[in-house]
C-alpha positions as CSV (number, residue, x, y, z in Angstrom):
1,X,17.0,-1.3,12.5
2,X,18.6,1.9,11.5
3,X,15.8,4.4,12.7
4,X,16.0,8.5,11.7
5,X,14.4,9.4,14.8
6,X,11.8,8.7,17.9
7,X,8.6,9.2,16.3
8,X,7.0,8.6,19.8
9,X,8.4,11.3,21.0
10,X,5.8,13.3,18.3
11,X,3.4,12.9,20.7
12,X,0.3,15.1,22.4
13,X,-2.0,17.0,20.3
14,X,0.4,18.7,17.7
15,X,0.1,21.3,15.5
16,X,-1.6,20.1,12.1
17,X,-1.6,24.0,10.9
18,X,-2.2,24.7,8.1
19,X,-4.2,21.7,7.3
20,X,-7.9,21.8,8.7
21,X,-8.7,17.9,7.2
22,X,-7.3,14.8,6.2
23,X,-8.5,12.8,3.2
24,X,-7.7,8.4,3.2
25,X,-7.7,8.5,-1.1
26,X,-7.8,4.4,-1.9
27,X,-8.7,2.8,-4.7
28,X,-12.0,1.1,-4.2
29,X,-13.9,-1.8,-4.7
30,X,-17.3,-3.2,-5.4
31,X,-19.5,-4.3,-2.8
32,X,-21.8,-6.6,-4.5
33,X,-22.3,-8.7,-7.8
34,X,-24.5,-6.1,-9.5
35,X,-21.1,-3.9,-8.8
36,X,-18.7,-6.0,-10.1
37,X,-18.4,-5.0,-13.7
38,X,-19.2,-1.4,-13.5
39,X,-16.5,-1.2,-10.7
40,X,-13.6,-3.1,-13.6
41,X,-15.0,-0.8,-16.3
42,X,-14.0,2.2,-14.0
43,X,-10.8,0.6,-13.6
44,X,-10.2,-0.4,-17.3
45,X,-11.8,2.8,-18.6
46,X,-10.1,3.8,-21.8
47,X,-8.1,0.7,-22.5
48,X,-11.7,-0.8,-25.1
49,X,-12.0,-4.2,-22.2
50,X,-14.7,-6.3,-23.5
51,X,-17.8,-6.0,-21.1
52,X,-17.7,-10.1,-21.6
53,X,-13.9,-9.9,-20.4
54,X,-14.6,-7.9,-17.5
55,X,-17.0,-11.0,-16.2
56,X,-14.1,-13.1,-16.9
57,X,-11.9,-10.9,-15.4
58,X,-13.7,-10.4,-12.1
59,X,-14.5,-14.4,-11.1
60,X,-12.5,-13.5,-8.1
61,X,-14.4,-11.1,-6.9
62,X,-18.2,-13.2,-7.8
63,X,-16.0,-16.0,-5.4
64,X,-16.9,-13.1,-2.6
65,X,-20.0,-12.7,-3.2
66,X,-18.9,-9.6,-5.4
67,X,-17.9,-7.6,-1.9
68,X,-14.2,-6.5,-2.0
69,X,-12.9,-6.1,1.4
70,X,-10.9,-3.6,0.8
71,X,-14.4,-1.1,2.0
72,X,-14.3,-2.8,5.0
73,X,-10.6,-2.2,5.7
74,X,-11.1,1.0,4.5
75,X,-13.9,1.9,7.2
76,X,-12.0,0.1,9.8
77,X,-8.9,2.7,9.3
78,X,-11.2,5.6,9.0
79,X,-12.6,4.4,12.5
80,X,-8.5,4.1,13.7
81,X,-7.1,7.2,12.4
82,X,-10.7,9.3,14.3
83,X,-9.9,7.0,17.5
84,X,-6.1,7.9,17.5
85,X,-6.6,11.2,16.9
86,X,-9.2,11.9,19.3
87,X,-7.1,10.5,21.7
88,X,-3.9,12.5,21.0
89,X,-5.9,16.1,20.8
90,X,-5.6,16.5,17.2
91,X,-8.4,18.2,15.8
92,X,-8.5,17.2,12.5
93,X,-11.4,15.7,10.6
94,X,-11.3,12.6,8.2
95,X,-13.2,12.2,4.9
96,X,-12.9,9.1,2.5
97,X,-12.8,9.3,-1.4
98,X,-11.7,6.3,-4.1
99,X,-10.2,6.7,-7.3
100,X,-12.7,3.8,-9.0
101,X,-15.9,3.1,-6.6
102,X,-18.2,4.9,-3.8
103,X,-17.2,7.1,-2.2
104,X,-16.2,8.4,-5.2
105,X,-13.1,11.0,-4.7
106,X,-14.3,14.0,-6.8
107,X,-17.5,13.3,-4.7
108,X,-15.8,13.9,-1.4
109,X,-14.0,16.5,-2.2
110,X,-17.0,18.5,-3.0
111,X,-18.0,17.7,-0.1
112,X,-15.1,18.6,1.7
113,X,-14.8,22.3,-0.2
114,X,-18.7,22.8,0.6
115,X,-17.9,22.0,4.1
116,X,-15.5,24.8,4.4
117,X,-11.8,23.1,4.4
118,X,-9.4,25.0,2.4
119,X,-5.5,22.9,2.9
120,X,-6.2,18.7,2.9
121,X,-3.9,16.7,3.7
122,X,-3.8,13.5,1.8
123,X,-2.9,10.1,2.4
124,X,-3.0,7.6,-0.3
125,X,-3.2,3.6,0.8
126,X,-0.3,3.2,-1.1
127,X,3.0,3.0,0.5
128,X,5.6,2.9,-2.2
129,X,7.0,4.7,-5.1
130,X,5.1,4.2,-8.9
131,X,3.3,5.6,-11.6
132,X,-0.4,3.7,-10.4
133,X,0.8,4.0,-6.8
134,X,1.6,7.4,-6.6
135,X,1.3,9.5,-9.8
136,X,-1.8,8.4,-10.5
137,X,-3.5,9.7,-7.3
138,X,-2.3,12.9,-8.1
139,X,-3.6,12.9,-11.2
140,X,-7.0,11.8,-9.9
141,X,-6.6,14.5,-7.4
142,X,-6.0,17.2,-10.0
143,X,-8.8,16.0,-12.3
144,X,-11.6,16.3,-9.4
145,X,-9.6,19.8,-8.6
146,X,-10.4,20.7,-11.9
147,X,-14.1,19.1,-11.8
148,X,-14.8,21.6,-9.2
149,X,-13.5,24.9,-10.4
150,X,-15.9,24.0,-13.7
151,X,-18.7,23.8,-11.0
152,X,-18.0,27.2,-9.4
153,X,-16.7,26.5,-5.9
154,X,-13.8,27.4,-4.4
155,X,-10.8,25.1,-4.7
156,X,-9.1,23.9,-1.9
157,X,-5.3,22.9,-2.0
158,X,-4.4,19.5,-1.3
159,X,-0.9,17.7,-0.6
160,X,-0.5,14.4,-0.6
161,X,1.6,13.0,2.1
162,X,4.8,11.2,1.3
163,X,5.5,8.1,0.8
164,X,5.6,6.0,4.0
165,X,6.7,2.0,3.1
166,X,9.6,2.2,5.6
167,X,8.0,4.4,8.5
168,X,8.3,2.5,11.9
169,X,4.2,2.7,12.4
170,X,4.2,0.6,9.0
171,X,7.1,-1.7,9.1
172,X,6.7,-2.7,13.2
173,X,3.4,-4.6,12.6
174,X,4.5,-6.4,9.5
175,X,7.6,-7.3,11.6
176,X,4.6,-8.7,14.1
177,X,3.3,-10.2,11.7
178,X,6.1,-12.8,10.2
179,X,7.1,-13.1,13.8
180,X,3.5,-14.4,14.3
181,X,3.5,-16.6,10.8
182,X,6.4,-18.3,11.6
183,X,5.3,-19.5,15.5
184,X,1.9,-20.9,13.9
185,X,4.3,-23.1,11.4
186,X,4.3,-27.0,12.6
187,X,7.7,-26.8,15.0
188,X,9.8,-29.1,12.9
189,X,9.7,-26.5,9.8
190,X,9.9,-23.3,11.9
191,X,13.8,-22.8,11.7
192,X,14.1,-23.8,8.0
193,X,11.4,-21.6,7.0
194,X,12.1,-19.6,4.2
195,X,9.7,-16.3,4.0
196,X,8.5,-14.9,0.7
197,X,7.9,-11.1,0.6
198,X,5.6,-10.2,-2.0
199,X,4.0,-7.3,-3.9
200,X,2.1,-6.5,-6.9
201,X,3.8,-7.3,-9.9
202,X,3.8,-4.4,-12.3
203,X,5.2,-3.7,-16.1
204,X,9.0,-3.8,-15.5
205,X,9.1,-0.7,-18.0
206,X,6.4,1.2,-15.1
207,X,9.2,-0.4,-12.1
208,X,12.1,0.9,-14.3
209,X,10.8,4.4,-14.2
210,X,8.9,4.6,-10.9
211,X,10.6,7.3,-8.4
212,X,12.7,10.1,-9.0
213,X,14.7,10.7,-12.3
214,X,18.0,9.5,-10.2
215,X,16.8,6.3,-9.4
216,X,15.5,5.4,-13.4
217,X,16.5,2.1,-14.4
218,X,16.6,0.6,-18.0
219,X,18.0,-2.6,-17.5
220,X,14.9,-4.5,-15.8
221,X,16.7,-3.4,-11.6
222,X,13.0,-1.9,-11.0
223,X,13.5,1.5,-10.2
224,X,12.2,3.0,-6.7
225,X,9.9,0.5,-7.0
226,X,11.6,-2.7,-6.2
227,X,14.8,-0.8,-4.4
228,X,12.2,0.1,-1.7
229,X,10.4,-3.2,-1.4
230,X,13.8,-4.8,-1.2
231,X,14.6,-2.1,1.8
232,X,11.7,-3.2,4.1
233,X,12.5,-7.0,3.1
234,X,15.9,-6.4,4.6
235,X,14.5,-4.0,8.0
236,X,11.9,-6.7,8.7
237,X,14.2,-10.2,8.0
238,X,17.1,-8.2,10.2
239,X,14.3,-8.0,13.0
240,X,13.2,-11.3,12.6
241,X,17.0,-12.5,12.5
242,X,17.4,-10.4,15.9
243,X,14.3,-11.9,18.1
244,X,14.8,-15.2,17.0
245,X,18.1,-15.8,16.6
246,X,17.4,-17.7,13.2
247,X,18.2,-16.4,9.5
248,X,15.5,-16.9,7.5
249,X,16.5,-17.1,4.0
250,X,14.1,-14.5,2.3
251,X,13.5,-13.0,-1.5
252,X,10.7,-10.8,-3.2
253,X,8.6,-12.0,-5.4
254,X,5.4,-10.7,-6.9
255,X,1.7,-11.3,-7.2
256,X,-1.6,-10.2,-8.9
257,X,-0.2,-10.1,-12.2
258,X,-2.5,-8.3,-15.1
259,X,-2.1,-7.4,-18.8
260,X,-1.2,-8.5,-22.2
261,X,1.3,-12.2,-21.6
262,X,3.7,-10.1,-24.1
263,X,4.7,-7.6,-21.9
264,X,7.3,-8.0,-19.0
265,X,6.2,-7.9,-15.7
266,X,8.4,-7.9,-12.3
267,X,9.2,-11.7,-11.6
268,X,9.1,-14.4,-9.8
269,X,5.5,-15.2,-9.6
270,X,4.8,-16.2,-6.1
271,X,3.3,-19.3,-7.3
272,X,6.2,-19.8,-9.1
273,X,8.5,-19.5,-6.3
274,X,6.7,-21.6,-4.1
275,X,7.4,-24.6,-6.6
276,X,10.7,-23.9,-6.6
277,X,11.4,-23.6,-2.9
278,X,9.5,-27.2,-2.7
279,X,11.5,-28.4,-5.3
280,X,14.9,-27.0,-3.4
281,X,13.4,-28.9,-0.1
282,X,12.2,-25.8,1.5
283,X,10.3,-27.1,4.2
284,X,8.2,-24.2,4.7
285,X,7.2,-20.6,3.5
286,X,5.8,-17.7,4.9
287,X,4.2,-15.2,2.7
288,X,4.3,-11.3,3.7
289,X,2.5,-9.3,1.8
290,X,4.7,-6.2,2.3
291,X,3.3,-4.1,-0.6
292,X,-0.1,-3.7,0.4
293,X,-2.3,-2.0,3.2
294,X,-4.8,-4.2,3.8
295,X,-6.1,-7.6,3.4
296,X,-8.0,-6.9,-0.2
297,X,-8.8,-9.2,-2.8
298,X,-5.1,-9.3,-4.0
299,X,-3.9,-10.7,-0.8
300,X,-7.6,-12.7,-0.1
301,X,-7.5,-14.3,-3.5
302,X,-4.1,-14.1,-5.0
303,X,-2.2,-15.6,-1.7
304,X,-4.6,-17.0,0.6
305,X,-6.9,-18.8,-2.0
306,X,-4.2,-19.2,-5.2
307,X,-1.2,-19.7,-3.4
308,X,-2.4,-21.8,-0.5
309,X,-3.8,-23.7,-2.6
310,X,-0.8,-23.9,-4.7
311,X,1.2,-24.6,-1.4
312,X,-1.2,-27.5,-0.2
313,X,-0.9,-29.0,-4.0
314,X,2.8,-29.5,-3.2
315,X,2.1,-30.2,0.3
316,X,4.1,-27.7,1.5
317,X,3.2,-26.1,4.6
318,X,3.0,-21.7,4.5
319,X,1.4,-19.1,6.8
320,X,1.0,-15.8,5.3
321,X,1.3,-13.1,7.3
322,X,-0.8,-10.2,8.4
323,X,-1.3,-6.6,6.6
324,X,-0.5,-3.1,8.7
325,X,-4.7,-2.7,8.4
326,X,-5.9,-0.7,10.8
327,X,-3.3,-1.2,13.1
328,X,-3.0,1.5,16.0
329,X,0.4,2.1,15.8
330,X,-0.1,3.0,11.5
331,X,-3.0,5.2,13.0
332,X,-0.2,6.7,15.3
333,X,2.1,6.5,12.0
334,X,-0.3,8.9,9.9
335,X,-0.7,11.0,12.6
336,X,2.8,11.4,12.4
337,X,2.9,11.9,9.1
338,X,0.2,14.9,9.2
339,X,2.3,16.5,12.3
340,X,5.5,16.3,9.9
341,X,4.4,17.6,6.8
342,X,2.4,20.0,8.4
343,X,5.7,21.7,10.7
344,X,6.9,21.8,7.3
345,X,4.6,23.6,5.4
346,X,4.6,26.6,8.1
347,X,8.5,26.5,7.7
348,X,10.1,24.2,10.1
349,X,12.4,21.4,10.0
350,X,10.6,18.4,11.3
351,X,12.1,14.9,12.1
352,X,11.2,12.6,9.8
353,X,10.9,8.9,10.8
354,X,12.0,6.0,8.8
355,X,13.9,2.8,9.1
356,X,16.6,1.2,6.8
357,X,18.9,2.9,4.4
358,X,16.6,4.6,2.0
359,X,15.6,7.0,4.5
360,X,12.3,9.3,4.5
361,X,11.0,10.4,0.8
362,X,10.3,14.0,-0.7
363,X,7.4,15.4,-0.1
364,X,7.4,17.2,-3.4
365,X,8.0,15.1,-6.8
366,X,10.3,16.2,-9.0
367,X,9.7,16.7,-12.9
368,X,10.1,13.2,-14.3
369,X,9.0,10.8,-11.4
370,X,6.9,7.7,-11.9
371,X,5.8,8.8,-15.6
372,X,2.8,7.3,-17.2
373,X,4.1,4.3,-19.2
């Protein structure tokens, strides 16, 4: 695993200068079925949804009693990232705003500016490069800037942190976590196991264009999008290859799929794929949800309700993997990240950690990246 640099050796209190807090920015989810529809309309705002649709639309969550657990995760990170940094000296306070439920963002950030913080730090619970992954969140940001200027306060400046899909604090516990899914599989499948990274599925005109300008597709390749996805695939299958001596034969495929049927989205469906590894006499699969955070209703329903279920219909035996969640060492990891951008900002030259060949992203976009589809 091609690593930048020892991020561990980033350690003690650090100097988060000029930043005086840190806002987690998510997306967020209802938490119960009065919340359900009023949490999708937020989502779908704009795009003239049907209110009947939206009932249709969110059956998965009314299978959860209308809760999503992404809240939960949420809180349990908040609870990491306070711990870690407690522990490590770094004086640094840590608010929570959404883009689509309570704690709504324009909300905390209010809150933040009446409390006094003037530079925020920002880190999205998205890891990768796109226009809803990344873009968008600035976008919110800048609208609940805006929000509060019309109110009168003061304005505090806010960076969002880079992205961070191939830091070692993220990609180590999802290395863990295939490592784990593949010992749980019965013993005579283990070493033909084939493991299926997945990640939402998105437009593939949104995947051509996500990124910088320079690494635009037209041609249905994905953009930063997939090219970064397909980097972790490799960092994690290379360490799987290396503590087990066994190559796993691995390929991305995709999940959670929304939208008009007309419109191309990034393929294979995992679903899909599983059929198709049963039909090739794959006698096992293990899914790793690489493109999310945490275990929220995209990996609850779409993989361990859909697709195990899908998997059991065939008879064909998966595990999936765990999420980074709230994972000390992606505590440690955005503590890292904070440290890093923040020797930056006062005009240093910080070491920026990353594994495989992509190596660490900007920390301002360019003109051009991820644009709105």
């Amino acid at each position: 695993m091609p690593e930048q640099c020892d991020c561990a050796s980033r350690s003690g209190g650090g100097d988060p200068r000029p930043y005086d807090a840190l806002l987690l920015l998510s997306f967020g989810g209802p938490e119960g079925p009065d919340d359900v529809v009023p949490f999708l309309e937020n989502v779908t705002r704009g795009r003239g949804i049907p209110r009947e649709r939206l009932k249709e639309v969110g059956r998965h969550y009314f299978l959860f009693d209308g809760v999503s657990p992404i809240n939960a995760q949420n809180r349990a990170l908040l609870d990491a990232l306070r711990k870690d940094f407690a522990e490590h000296g770094l004086d640094l306070p840590v608010y929570w705003g959404n883009r689509n439920w309570a704690p709504y963002l324009t909300d905390t950030l209010r809150t933040m500016a009446t409390d006094g913080h003037r530079r925020i730090a920002v880190l999205a619970t998205s890891a990768y490069a796109s226009y809803s992954g990344c873009r968008q969140y600035r976008e919110n940001l800048a609208g609940a800037l805006g929000t509060l200027q019309a109110e009168g306060l003061r304005v505090p400046r806010v960076d969002k942190l880079r992205h961070y899909f191939n830091h070692p604090g993220f990609v180590r516990p999802m290395i863990d976590g295939v490592l784990a899914s593949l010992a749980a599989l019965p013993p005579e499948t283990r070493a033909g196991a084939h493991i299926a990274f997945t990640t939402h599925s998105i437009p593939t005109a949104a995947a051509d264009t996500s990124g910088t300008p320079a690494d635009h597709t037209r041609d249905g390749a994905g953009g930063a999008y997939v090219a970064q996805h397909l980097d972790v695939a490799r960092v994690i299958a290379d360490a799987v290859r290396a503590e087990t001596g066994v190559d796993h034969p691995w390929r991305l495929v995709y999940q959670s799929r929304s939208g008009a049927p007309h419109i191309p989205w990034l393929e294979p469906d995992i679903c899909d794929h599983l059929e198709e590894r049963h039909a090739a006499g794959v006698p096992a699969v293990v899914m790793a949800p690489i493109g999310f955070v945490s275990d929220h209703m995209e990996v609850r329903y779409d993989l361990d309700t859909e697709a195990t279920a899908k998997a059991a219909e065939l008879g064909l035996p998966v595990a999936r993997s765990a999420t980074v969640g709230a994972d000390p060492r992606f505590a440690a990891a955005v503590r890292d990240l904070v440290l890093e951008r923040a020797e930056a900002e006062r005009g240093g030259a910080p070491r920026r950690c990353a594994l495989g060949a992509l190596g660490a992203g900007h920390d301002l976009c360019p003109v051009g990246c991820c644009p709105a589809r």
